[in-house]
C-alpha positions as CSV (number, residue, x, y, z in Angstrom):
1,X,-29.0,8.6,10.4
2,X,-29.0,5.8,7.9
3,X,-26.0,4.2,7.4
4,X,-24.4,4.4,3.5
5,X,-25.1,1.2,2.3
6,X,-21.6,-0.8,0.0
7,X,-22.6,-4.0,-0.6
8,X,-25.9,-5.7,-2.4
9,X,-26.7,-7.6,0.3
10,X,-26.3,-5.5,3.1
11,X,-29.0,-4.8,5.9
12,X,-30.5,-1.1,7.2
13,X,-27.8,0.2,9.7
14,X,-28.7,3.8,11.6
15,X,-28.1,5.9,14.1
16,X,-31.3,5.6,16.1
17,X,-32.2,1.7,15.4
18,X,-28.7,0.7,17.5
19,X,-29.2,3.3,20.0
20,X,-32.6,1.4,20.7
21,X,-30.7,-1.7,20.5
22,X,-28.2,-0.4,22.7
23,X,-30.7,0.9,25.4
24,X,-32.9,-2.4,25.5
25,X,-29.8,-4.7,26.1
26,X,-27.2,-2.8,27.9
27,X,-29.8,-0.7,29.8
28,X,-26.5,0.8,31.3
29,X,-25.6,2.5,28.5
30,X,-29.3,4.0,27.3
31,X,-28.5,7.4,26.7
32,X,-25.2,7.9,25.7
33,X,-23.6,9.6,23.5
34,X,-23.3,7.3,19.9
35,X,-21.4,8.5,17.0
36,X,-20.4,6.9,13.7
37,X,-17.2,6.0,13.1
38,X,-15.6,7.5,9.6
39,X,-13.8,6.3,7.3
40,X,-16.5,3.6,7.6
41,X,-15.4,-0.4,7.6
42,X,-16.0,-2.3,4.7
43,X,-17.5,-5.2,6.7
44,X,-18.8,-3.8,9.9
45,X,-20.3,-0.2,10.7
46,X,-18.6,1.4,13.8
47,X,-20.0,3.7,16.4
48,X,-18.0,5.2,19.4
49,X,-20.5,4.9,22.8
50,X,-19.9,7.2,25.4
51,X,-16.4,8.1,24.1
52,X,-15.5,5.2,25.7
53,X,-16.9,2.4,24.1
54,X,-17.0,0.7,20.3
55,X,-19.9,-0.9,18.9
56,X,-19.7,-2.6,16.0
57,X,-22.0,-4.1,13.6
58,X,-21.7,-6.3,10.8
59,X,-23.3,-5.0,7.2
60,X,-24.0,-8.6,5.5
61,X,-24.5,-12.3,6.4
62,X,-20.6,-13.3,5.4
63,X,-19.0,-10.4,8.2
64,X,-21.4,-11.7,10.8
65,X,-20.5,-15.3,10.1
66,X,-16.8,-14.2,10.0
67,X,-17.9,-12.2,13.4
68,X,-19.1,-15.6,14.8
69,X,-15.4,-17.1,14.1
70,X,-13.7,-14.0,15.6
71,X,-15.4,-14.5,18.8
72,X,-14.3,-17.6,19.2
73,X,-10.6,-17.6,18.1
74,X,-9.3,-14.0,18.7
75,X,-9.4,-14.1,22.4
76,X,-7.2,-17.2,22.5
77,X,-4.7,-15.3,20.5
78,X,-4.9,-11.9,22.1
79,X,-2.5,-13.2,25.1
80,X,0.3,-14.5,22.6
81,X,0.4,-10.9,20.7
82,X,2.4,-7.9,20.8
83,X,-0.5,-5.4,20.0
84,X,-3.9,-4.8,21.4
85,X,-6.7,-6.6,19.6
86,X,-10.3,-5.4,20.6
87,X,-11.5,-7.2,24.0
88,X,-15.2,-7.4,23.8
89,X,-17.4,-6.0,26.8
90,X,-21.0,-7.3,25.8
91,X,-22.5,-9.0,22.7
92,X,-25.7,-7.8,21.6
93,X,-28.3,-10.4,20.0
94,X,-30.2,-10.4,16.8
95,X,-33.4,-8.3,16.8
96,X,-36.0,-7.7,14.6
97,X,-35.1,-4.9,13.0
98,X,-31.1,-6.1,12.9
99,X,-30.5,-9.9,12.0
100,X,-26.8,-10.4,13.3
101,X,-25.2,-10.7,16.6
102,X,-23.3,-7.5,17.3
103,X,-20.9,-6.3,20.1
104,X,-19.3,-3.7,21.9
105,X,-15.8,-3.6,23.0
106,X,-13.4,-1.0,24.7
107,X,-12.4,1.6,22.4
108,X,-8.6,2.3,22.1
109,X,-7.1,5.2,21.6
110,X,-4.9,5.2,18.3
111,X,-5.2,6.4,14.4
112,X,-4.7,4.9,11.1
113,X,-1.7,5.5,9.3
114,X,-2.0,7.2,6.5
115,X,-0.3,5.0,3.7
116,X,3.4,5.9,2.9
117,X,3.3,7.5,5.8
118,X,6.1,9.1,6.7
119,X,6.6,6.7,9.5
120,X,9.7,5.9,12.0
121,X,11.6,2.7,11.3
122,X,10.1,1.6,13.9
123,X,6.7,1.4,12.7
124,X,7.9,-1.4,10.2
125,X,9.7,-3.6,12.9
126,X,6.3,-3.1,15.1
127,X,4.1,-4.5,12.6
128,X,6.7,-7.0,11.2
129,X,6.9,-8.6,14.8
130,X,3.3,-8.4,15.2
131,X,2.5,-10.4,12.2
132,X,5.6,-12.8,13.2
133,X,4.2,-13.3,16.8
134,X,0.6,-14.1,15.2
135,X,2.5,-16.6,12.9
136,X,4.4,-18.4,15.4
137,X,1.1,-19.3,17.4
138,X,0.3,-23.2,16.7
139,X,-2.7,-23.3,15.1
140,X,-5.1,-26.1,14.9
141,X,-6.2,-28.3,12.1
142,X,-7.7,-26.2,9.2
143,X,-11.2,-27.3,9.4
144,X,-13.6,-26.0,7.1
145,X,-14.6,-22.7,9.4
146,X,-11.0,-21.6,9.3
147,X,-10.3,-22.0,5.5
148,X,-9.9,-18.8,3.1
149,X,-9.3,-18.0,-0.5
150,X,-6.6,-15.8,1.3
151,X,-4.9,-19.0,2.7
152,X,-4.1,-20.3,-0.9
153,X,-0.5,-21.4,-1.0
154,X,-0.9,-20.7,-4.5
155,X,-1.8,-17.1,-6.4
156,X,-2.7,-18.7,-9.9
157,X,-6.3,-19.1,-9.0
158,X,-6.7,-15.2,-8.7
159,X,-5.9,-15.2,-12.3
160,X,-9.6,-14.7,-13.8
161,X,-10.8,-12.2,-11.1
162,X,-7.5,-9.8,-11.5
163,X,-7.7,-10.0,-15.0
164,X,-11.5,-9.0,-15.4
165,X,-10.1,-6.6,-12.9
166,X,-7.4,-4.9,-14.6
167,X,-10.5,-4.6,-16.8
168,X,-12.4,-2.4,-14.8
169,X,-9.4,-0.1,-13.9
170,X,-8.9,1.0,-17.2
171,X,-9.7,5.0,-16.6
172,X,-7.0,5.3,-13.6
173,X,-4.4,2.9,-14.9
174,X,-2.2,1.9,-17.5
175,X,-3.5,-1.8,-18.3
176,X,-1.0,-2.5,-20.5
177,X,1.5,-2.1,-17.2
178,X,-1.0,-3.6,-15.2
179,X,-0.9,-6.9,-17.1
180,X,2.4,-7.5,-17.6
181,X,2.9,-6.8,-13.8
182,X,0.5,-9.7,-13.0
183,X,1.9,-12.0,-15.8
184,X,4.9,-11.3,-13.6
185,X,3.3,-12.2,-10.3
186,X,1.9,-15.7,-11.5
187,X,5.7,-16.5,-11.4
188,X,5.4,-16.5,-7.5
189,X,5.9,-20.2,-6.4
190,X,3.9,-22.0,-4.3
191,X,4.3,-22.0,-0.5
192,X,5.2,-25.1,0.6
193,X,5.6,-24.3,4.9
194,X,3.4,-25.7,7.2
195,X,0.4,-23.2,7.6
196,X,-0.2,-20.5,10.0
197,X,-2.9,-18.8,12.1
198,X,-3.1,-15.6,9.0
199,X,-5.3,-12.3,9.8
200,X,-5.8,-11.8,6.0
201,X,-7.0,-8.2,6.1
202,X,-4.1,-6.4,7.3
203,X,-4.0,-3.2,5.7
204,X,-4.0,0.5,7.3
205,X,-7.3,0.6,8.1
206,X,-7.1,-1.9,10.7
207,X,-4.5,-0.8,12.0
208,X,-4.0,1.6,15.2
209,X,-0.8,3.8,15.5
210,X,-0.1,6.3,18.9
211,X,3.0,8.0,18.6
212,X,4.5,6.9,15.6
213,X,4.2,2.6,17.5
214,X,1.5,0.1,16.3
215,X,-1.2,0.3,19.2
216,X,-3.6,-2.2,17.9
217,X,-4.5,-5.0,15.2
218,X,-8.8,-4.3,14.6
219,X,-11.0,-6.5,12.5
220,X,-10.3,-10.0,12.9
221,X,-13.3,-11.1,11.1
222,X,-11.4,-13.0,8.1
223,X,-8.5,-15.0,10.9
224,X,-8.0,-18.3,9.2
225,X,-5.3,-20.9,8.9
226,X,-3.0,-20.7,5.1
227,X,-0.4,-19.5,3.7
228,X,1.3,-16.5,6.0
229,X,2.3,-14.7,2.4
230,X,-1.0,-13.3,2.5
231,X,-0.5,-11.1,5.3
232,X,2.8,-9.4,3.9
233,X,0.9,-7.3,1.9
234,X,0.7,-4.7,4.4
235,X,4.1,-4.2,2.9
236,X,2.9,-2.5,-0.6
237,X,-0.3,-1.2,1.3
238,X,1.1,0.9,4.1
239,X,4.9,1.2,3.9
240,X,7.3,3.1,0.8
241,X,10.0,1.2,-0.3
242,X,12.3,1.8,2.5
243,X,9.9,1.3,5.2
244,X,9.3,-1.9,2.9
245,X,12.8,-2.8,3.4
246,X,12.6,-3.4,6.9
247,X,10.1,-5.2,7.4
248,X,10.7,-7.5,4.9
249,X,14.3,-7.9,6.8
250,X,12.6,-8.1,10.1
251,X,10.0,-10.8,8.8
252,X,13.0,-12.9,7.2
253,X,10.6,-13.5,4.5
254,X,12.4,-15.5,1.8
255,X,11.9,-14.6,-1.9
256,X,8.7,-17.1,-2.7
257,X,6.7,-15.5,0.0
258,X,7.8,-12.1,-0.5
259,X,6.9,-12.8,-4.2
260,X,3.4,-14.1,-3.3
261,X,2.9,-11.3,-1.0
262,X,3.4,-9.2,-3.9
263,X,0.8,-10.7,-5.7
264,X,-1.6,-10.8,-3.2
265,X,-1.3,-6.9,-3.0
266,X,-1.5,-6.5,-6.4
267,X,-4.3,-9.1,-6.9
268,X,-6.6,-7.8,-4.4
269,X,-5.8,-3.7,-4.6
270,X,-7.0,-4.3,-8.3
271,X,-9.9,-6.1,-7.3
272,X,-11.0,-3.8,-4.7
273,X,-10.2,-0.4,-6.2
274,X,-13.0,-0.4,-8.7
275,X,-15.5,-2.0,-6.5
276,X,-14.7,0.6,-3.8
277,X,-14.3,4.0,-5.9
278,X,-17.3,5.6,-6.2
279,X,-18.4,4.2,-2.4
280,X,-15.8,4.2,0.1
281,X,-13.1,6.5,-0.8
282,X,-10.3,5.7,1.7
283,X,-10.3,2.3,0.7
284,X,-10.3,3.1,-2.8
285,X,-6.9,5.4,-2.0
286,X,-5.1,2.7,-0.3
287,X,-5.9,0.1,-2.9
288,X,-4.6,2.8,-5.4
289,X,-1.7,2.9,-3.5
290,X,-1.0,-0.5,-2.9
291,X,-1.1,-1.2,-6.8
292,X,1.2,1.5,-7.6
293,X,3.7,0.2,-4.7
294,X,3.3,-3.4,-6.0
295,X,3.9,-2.6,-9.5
296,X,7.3,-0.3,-8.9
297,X,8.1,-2.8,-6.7
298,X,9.0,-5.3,-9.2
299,X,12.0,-7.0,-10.1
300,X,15.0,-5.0,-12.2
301,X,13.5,-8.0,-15.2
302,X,9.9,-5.6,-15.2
303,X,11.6,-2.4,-15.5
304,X,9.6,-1.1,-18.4
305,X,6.3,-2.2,-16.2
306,X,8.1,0.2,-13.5
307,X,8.9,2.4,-15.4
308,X,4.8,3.1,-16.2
309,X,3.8,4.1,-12.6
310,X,4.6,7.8,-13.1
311,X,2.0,7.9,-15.2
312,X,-0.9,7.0,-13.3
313,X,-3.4,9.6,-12.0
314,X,-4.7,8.7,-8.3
315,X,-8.8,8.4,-7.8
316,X,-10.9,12.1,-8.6
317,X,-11.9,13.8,-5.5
């Protein structure tokens, strides 16, 4: 089974090519069961191995160059946290039918939270401290492997891209609203903390929920060291406005990084909902959602921008 393909430069993933893989490297394991993992990542392809076991591939050369830096700094961090992160089991080498260096990992058990849930309070304080205890870990120097666009202490350089995106949302949105809400987050000003060790990539999808508690943070392909705003926006991207409410108070996030959290929401649900719609659907919805949650979410001075999210349609089924 051939793997949909989401990206231009994305190599041939199937069923039967990593179960060859598997079977010639982890002899152990030749044999077992292997599944596909859906909704299907956006940077790595999943499969589940024996029920027991995830094995996950990265599609292009950027997630297996940002699979390279996970390797080496998610394991230091994994002690310090207050959530599972994968522990790899066995990393698989480059063949020649698959470029990359792959791995396998114990699965955990766990879903993903459906955005706006309904979720318990505590949900909010769970991910809150998470993202807290991940912030509070010294990192070192930013060298150039641990940079990101994501770590910017600043939001004005997303100004082309979301533009030319609010572009391309034209069928599903009101622009008008759209731009007036981003004129609105280019007030956001600059972060001037020290940075932080930032995950950049929080949204539901990498997250794992069991009984209504976070279980596990997944996907740490973009860690870098920036600007923590960045990961607040799990804030517009999971949680309603109460849920929003307490983890903002259990982050103690003052009003410039709430503000930039904002905008990196907005900013990069706009960005991805086009380029996602027609190819991955649930990361289409939760970019959907995170725009509409960004945009009501703006201050009493944006009212009539507010005022303009009941009139938005969600993505056709």
């Amino acid at each position: 089974m051939l793997i949909e393909k989401l990206h231009v430069d994305e190599v041939d993933i199937d069923t039967d090519r990593v179960a060859a893989m598997i079977a010639d490297q982890f002899p152990v394991w030749a044999g077992n069961s292997l599944e596909p993992v859906y909704p299907a990542g956006t940077d790595n392809v999943m499969f589940i191995l024996n029920g027991h076991f995830g094995v996950r591939l990265p599609r292009t050369p950027g997630a297996a160059t940002s699979l390279e830096r996970e390797l080496v700094h998610a394991p230091r961090l994994a002690p310090m946290l207050p959530a599972l992160i994968p522990a790899p089991v066995g990393i698989g080498r480059p063949t020649e039918s698959y470029p990359f260096k792959w791995l396998i990992s114990r699965w955990i058990e766990g879903s993903n939270p459906a955005p706006d849930g309904p979720f318990p309070a505590a949900l909010a304080v769970d991910v809150a401290r998470f993202v807290r205890a991940l912030h509070s870990v010294v990192p070192p120097s930013a060298s150039h492997e641990l940079l990101s666009y994501r770590g910017d202490r600043a939001v004005q350089p997303r100004e082309a891209e979301t533009r030319a995106a609010i572009g391309r949302c034209g069928d599903h949105f009101d622009t008008a609203a759209l731009h007036r809400a981003w004129d609105a987050a280019m007030e956001a000003p600059e972060g001037t903390g020290p940075p932080t060790w930032i995950h950049t990539d929080l949204h539901p999808g990498n997250l794992l929920v069991k009984h209504g508690r976070l279980k596990s943070v997944l996907d740490w392909g973009g860690l870098a060291v920036g600007d923590p705003a960045v990961d607040l926006m799990v804030a517009w991207n999971l949680f309603g406005p109460a849920e929003r409410q307490v983890f903002r108070a259990e982050m103690k996030a003052d009003d410039g990084t709430w503000a930039r959290g904002r905008a990196w929401a907005l900013s990069v649900g706009l960005v991805a909902f086009p380029y996602y719609l027609h190819t991955n659907r649930a990361l289409a919805a939760v970019s959907w959602y995170q725009i509409g949650q960004a945009l009501a979410d703006l201050p009493e001075t944006q009212s009539k921008a507010r005022q303009d999210v009941s009139a938005w349609r969600p993505p056709p089924a």
